[in-house]
TORMI-909458 format. One record per residue (C-alpha): residue number from 1; residue in three letters; x, y, z. Coordinates in Angstrom, 3 decimals. Layout:
<recs>
> pos / code / xx / yy / zz
> NUM / ALA / X / Y / Z
...
</recs>
This chain:
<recs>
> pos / code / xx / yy / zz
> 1 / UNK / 12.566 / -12.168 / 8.602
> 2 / UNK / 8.907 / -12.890 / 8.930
> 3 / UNK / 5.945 / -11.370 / 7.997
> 4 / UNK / 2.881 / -11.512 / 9.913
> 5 / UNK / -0.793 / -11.971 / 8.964
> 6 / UNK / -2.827 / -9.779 / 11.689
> 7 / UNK / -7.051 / -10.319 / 11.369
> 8 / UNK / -8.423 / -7.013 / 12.949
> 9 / UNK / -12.153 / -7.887 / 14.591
> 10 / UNK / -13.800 / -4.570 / 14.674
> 11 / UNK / -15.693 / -4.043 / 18.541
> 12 / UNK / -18.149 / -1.610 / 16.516
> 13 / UNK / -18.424 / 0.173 / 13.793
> 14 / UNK / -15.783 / 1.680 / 11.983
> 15 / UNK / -15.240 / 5.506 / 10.447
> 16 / UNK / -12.957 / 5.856 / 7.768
> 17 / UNK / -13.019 / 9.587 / 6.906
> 18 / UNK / -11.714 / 11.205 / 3.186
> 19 / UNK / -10.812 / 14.315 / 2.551
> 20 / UNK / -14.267 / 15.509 / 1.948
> 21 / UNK / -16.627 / 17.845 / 4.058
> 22 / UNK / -19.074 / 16.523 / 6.450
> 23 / UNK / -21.060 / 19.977 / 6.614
> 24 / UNK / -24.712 / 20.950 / 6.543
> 25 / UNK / -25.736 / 18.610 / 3.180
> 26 / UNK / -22.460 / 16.433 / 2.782
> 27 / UNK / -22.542 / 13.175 / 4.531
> 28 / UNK / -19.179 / 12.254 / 5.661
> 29 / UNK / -18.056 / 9.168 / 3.131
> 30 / UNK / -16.804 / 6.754 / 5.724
> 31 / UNK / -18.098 / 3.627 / 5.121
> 32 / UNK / -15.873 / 2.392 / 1.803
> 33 / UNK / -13.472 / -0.590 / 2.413
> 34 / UNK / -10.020 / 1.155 / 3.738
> 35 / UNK / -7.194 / 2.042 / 1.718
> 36 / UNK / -3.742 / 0.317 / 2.497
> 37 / UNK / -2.297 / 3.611 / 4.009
> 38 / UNK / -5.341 / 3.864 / 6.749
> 39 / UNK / -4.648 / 0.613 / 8.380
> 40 / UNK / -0.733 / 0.815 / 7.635
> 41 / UNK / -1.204 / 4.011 / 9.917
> 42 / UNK / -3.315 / 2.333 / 12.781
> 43 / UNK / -0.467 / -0.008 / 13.191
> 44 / UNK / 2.418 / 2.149 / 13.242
> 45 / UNK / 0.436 / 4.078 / 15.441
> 46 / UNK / -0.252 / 1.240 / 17.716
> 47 / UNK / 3.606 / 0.365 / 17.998
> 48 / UNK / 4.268 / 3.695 / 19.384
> 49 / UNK / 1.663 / 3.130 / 22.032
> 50 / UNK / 2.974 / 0.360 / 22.777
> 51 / UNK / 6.196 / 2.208 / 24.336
> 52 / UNK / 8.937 / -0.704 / 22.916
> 53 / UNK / 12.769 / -0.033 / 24.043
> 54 / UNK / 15.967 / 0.261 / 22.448
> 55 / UNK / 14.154 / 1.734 / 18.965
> 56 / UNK / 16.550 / 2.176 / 15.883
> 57 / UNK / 16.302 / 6.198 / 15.268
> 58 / UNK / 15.955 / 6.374 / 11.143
> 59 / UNK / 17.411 / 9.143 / 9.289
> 60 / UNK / 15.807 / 11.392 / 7.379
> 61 / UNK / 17.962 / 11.410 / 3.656
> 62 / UNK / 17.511 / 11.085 / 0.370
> 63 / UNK / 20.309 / 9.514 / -2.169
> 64 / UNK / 22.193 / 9.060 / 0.895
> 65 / UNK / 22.712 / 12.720 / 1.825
> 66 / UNK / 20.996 / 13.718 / 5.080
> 67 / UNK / 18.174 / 16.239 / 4.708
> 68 / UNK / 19.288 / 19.203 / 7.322
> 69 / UNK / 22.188 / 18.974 / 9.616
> 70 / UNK / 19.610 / 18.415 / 12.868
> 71 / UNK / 18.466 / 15.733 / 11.543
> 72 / UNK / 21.832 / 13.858 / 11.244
> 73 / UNK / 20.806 / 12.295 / 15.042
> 74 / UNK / 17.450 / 12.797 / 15.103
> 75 / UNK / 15.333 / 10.686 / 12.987
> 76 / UNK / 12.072 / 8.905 / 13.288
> 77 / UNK / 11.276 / 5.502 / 14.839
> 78 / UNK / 9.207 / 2.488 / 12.880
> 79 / UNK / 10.936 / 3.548 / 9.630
> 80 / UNK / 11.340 / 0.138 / 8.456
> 81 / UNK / 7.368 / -1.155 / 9.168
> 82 / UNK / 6.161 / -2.625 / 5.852
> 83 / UNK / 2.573 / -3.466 / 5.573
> 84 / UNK / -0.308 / -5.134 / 2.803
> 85 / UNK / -4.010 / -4.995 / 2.816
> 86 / UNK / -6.858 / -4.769 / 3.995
> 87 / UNK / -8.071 / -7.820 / 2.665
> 88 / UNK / -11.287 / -9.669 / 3.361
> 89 / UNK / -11.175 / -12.757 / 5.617
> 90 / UNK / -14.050 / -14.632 / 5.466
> 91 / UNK / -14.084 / -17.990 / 7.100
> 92 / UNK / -10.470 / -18.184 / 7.123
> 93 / UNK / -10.317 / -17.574 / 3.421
> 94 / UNK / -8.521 / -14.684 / 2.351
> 95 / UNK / -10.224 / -12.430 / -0.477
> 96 / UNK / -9.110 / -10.401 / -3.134
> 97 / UNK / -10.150 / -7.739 / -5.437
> 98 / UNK / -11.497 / -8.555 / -9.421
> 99 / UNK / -9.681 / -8.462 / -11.634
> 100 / UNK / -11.446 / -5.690 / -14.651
> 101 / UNK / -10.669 / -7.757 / -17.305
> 102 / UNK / -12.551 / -10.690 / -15.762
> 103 / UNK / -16.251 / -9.596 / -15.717
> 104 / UNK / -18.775 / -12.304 / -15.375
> 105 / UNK / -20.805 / -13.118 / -12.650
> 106 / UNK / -19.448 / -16.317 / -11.016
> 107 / UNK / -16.960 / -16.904 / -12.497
> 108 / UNK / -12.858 / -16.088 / -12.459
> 109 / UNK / -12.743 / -16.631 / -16.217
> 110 / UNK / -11.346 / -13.876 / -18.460
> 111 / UNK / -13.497 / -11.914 / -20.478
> 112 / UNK / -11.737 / -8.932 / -22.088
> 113 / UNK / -8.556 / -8.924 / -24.228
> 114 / UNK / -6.019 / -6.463 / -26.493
> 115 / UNK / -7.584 / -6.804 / -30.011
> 116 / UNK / -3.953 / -6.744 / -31.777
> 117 / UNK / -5.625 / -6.806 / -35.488
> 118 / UNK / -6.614 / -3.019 / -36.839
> 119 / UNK / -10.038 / -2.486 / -37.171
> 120 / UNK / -11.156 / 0.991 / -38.554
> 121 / UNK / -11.910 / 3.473 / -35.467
> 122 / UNK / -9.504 / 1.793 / -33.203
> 123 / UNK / -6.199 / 3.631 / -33.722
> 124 / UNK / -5.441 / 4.714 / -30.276
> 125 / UNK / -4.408 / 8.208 / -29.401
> 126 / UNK / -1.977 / 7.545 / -26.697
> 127 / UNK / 1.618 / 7.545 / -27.423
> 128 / UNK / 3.038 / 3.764 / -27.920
> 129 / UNK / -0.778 / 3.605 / -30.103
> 130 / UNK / -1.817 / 1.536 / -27.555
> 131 / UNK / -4.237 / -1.160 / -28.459
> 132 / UNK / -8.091 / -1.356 / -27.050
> 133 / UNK / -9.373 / -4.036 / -24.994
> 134 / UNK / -12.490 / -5.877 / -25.945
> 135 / UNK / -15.161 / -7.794 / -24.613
> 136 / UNK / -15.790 / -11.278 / -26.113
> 137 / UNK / -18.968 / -11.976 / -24.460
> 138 / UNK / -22.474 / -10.009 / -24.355
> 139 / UNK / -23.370 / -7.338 / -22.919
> 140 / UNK / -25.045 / -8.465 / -19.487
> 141 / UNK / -26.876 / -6.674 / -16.668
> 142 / UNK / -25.848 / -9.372 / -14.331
> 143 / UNK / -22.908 / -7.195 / -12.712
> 144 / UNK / -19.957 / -9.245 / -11.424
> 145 / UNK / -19.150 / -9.732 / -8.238
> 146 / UNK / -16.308 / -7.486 / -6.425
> 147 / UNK / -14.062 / -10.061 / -4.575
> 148 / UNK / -13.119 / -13.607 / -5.452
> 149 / UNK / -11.159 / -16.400 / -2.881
> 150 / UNK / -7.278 / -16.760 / -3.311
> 151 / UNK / -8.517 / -20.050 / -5.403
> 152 / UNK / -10.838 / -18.386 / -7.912
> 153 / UNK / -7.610 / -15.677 / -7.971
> 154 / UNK / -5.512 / -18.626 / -8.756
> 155 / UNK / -7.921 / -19.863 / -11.484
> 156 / UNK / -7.820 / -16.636 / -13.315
> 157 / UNK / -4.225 / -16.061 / -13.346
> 158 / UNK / -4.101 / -20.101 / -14.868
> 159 / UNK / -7.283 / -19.424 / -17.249
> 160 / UNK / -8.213 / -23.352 / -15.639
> 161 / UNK / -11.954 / -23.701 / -14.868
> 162 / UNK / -13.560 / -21.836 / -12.291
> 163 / UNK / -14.266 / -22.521 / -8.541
> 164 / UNK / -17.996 / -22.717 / -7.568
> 165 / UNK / -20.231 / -19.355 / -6.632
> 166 / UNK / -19.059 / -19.819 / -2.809
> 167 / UNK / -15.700 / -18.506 / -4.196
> 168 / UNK / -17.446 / -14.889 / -5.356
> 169 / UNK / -18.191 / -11.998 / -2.895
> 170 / UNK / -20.297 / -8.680 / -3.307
> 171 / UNK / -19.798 / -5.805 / -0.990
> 172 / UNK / -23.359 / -6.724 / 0.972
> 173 / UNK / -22.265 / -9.761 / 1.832
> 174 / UNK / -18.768 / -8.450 / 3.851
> 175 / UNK / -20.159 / -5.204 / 5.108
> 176 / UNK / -22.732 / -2.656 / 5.177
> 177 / UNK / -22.901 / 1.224 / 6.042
> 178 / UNK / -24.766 / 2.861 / 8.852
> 179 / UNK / -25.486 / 6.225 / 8.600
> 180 / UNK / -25.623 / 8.779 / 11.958
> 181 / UNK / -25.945 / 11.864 / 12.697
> 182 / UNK / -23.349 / 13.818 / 15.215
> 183 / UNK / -22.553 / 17.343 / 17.371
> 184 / UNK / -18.799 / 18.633 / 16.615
> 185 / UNK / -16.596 / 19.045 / 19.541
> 186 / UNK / -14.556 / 21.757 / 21.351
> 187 / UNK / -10.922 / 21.123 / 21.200
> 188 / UNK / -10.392 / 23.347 / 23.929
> 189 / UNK / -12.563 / 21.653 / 26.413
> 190 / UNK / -12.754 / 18.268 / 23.833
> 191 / UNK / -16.806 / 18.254 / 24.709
> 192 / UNK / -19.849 / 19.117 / 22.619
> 193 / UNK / -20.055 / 23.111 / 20.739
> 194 / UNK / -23.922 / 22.304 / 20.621
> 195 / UNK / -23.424 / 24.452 / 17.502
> 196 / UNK / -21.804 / 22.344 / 14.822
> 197 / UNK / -24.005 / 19.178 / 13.701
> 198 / UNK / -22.858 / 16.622 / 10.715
> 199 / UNK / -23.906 / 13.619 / 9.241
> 200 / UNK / -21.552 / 10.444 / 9.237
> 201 / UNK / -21.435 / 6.978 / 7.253
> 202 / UNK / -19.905 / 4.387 / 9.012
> 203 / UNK / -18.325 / 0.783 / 8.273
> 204 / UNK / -20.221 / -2.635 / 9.820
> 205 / UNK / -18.360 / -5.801 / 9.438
> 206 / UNK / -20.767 / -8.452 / 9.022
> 207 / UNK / -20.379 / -11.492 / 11.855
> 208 / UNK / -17.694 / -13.524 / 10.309
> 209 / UNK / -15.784 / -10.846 / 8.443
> 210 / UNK / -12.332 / -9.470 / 9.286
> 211 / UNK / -9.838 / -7.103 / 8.033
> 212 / UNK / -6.522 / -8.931 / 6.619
> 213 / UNK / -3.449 / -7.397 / 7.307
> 214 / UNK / 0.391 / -8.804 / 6.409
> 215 / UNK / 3.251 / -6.969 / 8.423
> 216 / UNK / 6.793 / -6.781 / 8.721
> 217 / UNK / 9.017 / -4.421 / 11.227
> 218 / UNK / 12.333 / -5.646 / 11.749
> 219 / UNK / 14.535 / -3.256 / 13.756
> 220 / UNK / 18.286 / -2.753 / 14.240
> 221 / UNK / 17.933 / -1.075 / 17.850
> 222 / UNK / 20.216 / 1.635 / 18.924
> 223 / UNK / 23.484 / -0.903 / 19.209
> 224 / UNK / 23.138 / -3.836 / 16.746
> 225 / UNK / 24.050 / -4.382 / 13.245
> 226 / UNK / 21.655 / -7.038 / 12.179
> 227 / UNK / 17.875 / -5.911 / 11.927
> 228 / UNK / 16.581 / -9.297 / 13.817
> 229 / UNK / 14.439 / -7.245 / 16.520
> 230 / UNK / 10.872 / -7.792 / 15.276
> 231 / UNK / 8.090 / -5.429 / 16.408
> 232 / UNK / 5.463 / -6.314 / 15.266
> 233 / UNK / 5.765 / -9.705 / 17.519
> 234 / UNK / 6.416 / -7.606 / 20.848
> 235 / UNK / 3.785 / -4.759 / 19.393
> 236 / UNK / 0.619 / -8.188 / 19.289
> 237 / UNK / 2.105 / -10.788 / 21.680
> 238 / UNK / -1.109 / -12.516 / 21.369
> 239 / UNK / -0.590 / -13.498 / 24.902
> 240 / UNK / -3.893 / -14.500 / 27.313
> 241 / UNK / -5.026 / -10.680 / 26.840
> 242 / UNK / -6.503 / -9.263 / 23.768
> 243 / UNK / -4.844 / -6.700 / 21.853
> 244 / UNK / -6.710 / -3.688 / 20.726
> 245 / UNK / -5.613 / -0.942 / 18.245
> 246 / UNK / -7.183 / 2.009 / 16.928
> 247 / UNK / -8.380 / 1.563 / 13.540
> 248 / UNK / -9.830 / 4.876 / 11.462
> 249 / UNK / -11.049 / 7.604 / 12.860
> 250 / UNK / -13.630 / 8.765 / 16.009
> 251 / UNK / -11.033 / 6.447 / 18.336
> 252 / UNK / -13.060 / 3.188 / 16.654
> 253 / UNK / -11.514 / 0.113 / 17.708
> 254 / UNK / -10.410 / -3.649 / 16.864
> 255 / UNK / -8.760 / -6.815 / 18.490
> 256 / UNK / -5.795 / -7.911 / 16.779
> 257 / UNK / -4.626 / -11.767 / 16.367
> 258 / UNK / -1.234 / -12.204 / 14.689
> 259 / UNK / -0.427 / -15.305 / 12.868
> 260 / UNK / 2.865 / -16.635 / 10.961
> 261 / UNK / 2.480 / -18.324 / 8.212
> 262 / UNK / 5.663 / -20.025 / 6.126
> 263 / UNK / 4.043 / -18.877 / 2.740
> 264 / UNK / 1.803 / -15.685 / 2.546
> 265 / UNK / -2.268 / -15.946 / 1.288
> 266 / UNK / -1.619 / -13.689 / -1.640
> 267 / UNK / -1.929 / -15.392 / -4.812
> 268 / UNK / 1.188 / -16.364 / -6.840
> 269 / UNK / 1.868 / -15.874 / -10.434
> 270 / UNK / 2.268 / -19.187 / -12.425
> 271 / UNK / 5.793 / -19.565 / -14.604
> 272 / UNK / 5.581 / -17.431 / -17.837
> 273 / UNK / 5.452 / -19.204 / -21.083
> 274 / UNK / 6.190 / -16.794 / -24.033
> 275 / UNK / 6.723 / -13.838 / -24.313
> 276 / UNK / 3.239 / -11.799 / -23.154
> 277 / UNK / 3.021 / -10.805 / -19.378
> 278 / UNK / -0.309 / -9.648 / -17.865
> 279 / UNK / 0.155 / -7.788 / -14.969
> 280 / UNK / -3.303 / -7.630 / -12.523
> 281 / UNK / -2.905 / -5.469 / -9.242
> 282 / UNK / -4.195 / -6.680 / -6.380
> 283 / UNK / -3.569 / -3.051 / -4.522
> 284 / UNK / -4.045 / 0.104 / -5.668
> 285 / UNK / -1.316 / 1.804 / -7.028
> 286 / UNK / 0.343 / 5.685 / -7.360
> 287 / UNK / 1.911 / 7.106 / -10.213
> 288 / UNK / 2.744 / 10.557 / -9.877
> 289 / UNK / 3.649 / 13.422 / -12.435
> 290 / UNK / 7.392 / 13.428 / -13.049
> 291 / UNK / 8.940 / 16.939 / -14.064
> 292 / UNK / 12.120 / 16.991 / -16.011
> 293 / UNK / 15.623 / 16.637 / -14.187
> 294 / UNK / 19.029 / 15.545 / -13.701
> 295 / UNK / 17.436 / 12.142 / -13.096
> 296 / UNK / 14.645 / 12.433 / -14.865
> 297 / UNK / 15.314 / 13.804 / -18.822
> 298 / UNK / 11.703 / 13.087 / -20.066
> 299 / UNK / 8.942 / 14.353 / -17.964
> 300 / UNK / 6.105 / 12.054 / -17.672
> 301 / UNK / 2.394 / 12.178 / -17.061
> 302 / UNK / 1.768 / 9.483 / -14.251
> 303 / UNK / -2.113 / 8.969 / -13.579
> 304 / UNK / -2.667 / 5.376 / -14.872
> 305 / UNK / 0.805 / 5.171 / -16.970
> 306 / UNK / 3.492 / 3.379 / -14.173
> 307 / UNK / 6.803 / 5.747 / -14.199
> 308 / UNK / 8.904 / 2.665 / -14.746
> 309 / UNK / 7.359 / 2.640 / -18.114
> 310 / UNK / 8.597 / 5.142 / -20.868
> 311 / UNK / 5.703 / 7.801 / -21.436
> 312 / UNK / 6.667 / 8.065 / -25.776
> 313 / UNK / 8.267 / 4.624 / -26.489
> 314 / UNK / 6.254 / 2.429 / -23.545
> 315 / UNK / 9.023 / 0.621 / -22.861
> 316 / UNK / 9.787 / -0.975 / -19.521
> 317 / UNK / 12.599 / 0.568 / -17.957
> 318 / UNK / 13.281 / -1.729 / -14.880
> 319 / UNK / 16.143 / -4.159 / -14.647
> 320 / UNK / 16.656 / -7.540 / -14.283
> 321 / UNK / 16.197 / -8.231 / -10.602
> 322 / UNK / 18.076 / -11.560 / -10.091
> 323 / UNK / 21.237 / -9.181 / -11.794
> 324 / UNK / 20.220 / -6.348 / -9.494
> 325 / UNK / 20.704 / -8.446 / -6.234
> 326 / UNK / 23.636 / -6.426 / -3.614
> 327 / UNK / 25.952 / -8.826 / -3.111
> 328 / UNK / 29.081 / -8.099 / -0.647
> 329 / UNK / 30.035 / -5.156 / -2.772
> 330 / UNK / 29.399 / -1.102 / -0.862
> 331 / UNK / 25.927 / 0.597 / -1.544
> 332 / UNK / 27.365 / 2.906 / -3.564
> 333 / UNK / 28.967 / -0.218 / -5.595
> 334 / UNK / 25.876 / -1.462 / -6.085
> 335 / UNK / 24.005 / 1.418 / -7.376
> 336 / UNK / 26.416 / 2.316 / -10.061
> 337 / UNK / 26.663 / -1.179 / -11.375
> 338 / UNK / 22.951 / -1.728 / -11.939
> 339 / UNK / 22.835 / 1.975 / -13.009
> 340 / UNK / 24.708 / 0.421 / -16.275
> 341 / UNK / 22.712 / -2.789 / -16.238
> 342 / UNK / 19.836 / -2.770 / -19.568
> 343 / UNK / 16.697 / -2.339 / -18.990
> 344 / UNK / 14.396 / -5.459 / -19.572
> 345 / UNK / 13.100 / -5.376 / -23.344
> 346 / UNK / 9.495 / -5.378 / -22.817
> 347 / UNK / 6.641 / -3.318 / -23.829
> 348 / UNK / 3.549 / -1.892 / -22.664
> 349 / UNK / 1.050 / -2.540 / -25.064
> 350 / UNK / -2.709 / -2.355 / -23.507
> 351 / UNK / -4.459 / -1.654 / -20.223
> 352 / UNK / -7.726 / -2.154 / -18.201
> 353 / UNK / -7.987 / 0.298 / -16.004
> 354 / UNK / -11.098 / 1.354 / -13.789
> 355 / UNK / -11.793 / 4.709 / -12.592
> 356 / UNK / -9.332 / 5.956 / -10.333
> 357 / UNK / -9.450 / 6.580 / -6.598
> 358 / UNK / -8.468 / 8.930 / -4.668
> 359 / UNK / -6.424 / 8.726 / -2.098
> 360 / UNK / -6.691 / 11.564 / 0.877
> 361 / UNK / -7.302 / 11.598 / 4.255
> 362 / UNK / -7.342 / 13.833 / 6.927
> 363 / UNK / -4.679 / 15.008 / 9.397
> 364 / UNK / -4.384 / 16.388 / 13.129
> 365 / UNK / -2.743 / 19.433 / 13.669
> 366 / UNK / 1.187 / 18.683 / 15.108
> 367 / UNK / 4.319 / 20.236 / 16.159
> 368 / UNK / 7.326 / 20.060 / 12.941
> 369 / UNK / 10.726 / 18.919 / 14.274
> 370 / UNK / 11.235 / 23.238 / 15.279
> 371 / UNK / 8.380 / 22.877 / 17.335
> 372 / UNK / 5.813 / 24.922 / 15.523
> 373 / UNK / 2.414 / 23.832 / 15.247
> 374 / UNK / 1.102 / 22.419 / 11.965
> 375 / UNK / -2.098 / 23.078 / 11.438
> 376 / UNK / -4.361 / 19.543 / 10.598
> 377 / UNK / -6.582 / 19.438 / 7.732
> 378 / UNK / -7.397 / 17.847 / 4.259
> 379 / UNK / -4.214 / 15.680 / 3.377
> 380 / UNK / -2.605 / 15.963 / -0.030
> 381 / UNK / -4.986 / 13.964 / -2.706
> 382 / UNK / -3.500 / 11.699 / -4.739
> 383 / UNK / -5.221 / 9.751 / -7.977
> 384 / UNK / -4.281 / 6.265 / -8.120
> 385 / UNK / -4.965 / 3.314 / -10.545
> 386 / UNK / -7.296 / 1.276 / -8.653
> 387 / UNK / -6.757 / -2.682 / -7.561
> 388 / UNK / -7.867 / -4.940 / -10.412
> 389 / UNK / -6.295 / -2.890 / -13.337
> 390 / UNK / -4.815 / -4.765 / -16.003
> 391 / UNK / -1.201 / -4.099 / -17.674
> 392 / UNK / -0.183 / -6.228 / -20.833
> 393 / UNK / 3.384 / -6.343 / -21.673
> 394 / UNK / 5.032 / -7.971 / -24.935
> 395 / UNK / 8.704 / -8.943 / -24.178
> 396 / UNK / 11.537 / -9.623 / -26.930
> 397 / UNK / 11.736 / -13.009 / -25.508
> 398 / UNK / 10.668 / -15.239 / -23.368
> 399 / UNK / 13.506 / -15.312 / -20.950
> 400 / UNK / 13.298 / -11.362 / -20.958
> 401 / UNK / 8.938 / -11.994 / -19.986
> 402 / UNK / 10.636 / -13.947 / -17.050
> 403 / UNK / 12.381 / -11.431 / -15.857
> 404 / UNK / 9.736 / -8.900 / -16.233
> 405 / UNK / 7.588 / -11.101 / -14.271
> 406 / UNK / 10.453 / -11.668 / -11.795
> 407 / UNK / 10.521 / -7.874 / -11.403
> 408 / UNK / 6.755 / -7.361 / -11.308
> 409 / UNK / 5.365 / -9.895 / -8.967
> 410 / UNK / 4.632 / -9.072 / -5.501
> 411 / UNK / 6.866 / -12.529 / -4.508
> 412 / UNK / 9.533 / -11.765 / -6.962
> 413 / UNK / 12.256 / -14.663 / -7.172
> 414 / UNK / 10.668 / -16.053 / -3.765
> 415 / UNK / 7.981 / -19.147 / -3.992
> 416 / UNK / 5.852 / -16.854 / -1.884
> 417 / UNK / 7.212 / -16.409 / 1.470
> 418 / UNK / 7.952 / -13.163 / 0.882
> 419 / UNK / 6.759 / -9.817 / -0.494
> 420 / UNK / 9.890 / -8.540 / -2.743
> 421 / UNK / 8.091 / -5.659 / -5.168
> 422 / UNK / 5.549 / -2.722 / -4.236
> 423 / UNK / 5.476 / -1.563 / -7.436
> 424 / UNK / 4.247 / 1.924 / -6.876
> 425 / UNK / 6.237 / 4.899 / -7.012
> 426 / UNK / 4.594 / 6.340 / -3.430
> 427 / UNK / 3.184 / 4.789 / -0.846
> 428 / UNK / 4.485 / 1.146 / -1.268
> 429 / UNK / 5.861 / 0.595 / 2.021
> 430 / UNK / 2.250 / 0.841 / 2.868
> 431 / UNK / 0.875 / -1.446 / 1.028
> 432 / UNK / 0.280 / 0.283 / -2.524
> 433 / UNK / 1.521 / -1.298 / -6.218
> 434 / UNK / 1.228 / -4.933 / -5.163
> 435 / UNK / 0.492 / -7.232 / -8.288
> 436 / UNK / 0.463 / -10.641 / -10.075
> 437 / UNK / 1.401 / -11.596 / -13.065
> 438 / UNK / -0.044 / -14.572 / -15.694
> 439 / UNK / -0.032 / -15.019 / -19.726
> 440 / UNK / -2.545 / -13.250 / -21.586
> 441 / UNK / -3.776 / -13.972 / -25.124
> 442 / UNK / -4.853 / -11.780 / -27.682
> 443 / UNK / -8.272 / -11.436 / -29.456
> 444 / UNK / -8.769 / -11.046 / -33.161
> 445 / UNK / -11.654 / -10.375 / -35.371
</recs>
């Protein structure tokens, strides 16, 4: 199984369009750094362009049990593509987002942590009583810069000295927006209304600056057992021609070089000492609302609050992964054995959490599987915590901080070579609810 780093070299600009309007006053927001799911899209639509045989037809189901009856041999294609990112590659050096509870400019040190002693006016509201996070240092108009290198990352998560101010990135110095103005366009006869006019922002990479992608597809086929057909190597050959792929929206474009690497560039958690687990995301991550059912017999909030994590008590309610590994035994083995397993004893005592984004996009009209046409339109908009929040955890133990750090890192038990955990409850597959974790230490007045 390998996963691939692909570096996407825009050939222009690039439009990355929301769910917002791009009428008469509204400028069309497209010049932000893309979300995971926009790229994870360009590439699964760039497989299917590129016409690959003998594709592995996925099922539609859920528990196990198929959807509808049609669907039992009809299924969907590229149903096992797993993607991370974007990143920033500069220079060969991958780059990641801050981390909010590391706020000074040039440097990876940490600068806010859980005050754990009562002070009067700091009760907390939120069920758990939650404690605040504080600042130790002054308040500065110097803001901090948005990305750091892999080895300011790895600096942070080790609280060791910081890297030099080569290591520290603002958003002008990896890209800048351009703003146009354009004429809307017949569908019918896909050339200009001359009625309909909008304005447009649009992405520049600055010279030097790529989008960072890792990528995994390993298919079955229609007659094998063993997933060992990979995709994404006969999708970007990297043979003497250049590969191009569709990247947003307004048919922008990029060249795509794919590279293996043994271990991946995201930075990895050091061992745990103790029994407090910080948990930084390096991806943003969704948490939706949870009604009560069969599964389900507390209904939680989602928004910033993870739906692994009790909404009253703040307990963790994931399981040990190295006991959770399927050995030999059926699926359905499996799943009732680690339905019994306990849940690691760990709690969810602070976060640092940004605004949220939002996550929407905006869709084509197609045909459903009936053949009726879907109309296109605004996609569903989802609020998630953004990449750089902070989650601190207190465990019984120290064994049992392992394990939640076993469970929470985006490595897992690997030394890196893999990405074992997307730790959001939608959307992981494309990239959402990757994270790191370190030790964190507590402040006290």
């Amino acid at each position: 199984m390998s996963h691939h780093l692909l570096k996407l070299s825009p050939t222009d600009v690039l439009f990355f369009r929301d769910g917002r309007p791009m009428e008469g006053s509204s400028s069309g927001h497209g010049a932000a750094w893309p979300l995971p799911n926009v790229l994870s899209s360009a590439i699964h639509h760039a497989m299917r362009r590129a016409d690959l045989p003998d594709l592995h037809q996925h099922r539609l189901a859920r528990n196990g049990k198929i959807l509808s009856p049609d669907r039992e041999t009809k299924g969907r294609v590229f149903g096992s593509l797993q993607t991370a990112g974007p990143f920033p590659v500069v220079d060969e050096q991958w780059l990641f987002p801050r981390p909010s509870d590391a706020d000074q400019k040039e440097s990876a040190g940490t600068t806010h942590f859980p005050l754990m002693t009562p002070v009067d006016g700091s009760a907390s509201s939120l069920a758990g009583n939650l404690h605040p996070v504080v600042s130790k240092h002054a308040p500065s108009k110097d803001k901090a810069e948005r990305w750091m290198t892999a080895e300011a990352y790895l600096a942070y998560l080790k609280d060791s000295n910081s890297p030099g101010k080569a290591h520290f990135f603002n958003d002008e110095q990896l890209f800048a927006a351009e703003h146009n103005i354009g004429i809307g366009i017949d569908p019918d006869t896909d050339s200009q209304d001359g009625e309909r006019f909008y304005s447009a922002s649009y992405l520049r990479l600055l010279p030097g600056v790529q989008l960072g992608l890792i990528g995994l597809c390993m298919d079955k086929g229609t007659q094998g057992k063993a997933a060992d057909h990979d995709l994404i190597a006969d999708t970007f050959p990297n043979s003497n021609r250049e590969t191009h792929i569709l990247a947003g929206g307004q048919q922008r474009t990029c060249t795509v070089k794919r590279e293996t690497r043994e271990k991946l560039p995201l930075p990895l958690g050091p061992q745990i000492e103790g029994k407090r687990v910080r948990w930084t995301l390096l991806t943003p991550a969704i948490f939706p609302h949870l009604s009560v059912s069969d599964r389900n017999t507390t209904e939680h909030p989602g928004g910033w609050l993870p739906t692994w994590v009790h909404p009253e008590t703040m307990k963790v309610q994931l399981k040990d992964p190295q006991a959770s590994v399927r050995g030999s035994e059926s699926r359905e083995g499996w799943r009732q054995r680690v339905s019994v397993l306990p849940a690691i004893d760990a709690t969810l005592v602070a976060t640092s959490i940004p605004r949220a984004v939002t996550v929407t996009g905006w869709a084509l009209g197609d045909s459903d599987d009936a053949g009726n046409l879907m109309p296109g339109g605004a996609r569903a908009t989802h609020l998630a915590v953004p990449a750089g929040a902070v989650y601190y955890f207190e465990a019984s133990s120290a064994e049992e901080a392992r394990k939640l750090a076993a469970a929470l890192n985006w490595h897992g038990l690997s030394t890196g070579t893999e990405i074992q955990n997307r730790r959001s409850s939608l959307m992981g597959e494309k990239g959402f609810g990757l994270g790191v974790c370190s030790n964190w230490h507590s402040h006290t007045l």
